[in-house]
N, C-alpha and C positions, 0 to 999 in steps of 0.2 A: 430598708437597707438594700443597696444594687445588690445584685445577682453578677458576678464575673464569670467568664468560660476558660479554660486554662486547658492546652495539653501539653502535654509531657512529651519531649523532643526525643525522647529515647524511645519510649515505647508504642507512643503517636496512641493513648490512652487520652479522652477527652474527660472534663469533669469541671461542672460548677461550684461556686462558694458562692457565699456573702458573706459582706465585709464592706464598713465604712472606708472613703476614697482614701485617708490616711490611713489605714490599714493596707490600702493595696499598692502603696509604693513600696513598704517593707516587704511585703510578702512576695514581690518580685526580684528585690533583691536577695531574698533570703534564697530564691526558688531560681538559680538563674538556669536550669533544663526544664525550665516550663515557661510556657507561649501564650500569652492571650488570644484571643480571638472574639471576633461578632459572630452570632448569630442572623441576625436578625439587624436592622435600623433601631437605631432608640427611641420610643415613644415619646412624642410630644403632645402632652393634653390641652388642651384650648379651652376647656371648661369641664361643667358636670355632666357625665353621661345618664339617661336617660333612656327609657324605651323607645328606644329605635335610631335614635337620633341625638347629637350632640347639644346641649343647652348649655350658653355662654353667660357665665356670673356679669350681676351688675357692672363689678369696675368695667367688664371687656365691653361691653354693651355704653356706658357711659362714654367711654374713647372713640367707639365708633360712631358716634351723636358728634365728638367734639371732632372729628376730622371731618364729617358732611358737613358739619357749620363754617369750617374752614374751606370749603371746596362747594360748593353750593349747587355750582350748575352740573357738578360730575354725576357718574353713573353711582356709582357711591352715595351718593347723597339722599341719589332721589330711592337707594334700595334701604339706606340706615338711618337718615337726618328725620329729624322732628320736624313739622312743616305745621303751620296753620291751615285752614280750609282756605283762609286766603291765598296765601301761598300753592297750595296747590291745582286751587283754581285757574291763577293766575298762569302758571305753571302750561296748562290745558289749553288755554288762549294760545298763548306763545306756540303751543307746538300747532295746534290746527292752521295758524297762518302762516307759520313755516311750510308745512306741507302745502298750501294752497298760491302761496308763491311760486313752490316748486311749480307747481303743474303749470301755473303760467309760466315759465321760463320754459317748458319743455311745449307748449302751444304756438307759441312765438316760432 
């Protein structure tokens, strides 16, 4: 259940609740010399937390497969998409004779 921060306009006295979201439309009107406020930004989780580090459930992990497959040649792709050995191979070629292009055009 959220956590709300509320102070008291009279007293400037701070103080939390909890309370479901339809709980706290009433309770501000019932309360109208009291003020919400943040603290803090809201937490948004992106998956399961972990030692040390954040680790993303399958569904997040499966979407990010299906946008590299959509997007192939992005930076994206080549940091999340499933690739074959051939693909990635393939992959390797392409960039060594891009770079070796380059240096002839800068020879020239």
């Amino acid at each position: 259940m959220p956590t709300y921060n509320f102070r008291n306009k009279e007293t400037d006295e701070e103080f939390e609740i909890q309370m479901s979201i339809a709980e706290l439309d009433k309770y501000k009107e019932d309360n109208p010399h009291l003020e919400q406020f943040l603290t803090r930004a809201p937490a948004i989780s992106g998956g399961i937390v972990g030692i040390g580090r954040m680790k993303n459930d399958d569904g997040w992990r499966e979407m990010q497969s299906r946008i590299a497959e959509a997007h192939p040649q992005s930076e994206f792709a080549s940091q999340f998409g499933k690739r074959s050995i051939k693909e990635v191979k393939t992959q390797q070629v392409l960039e060594k004779h891009r770079k070796r292009q380059a240096q002839q055009k800068k020879g020239k």
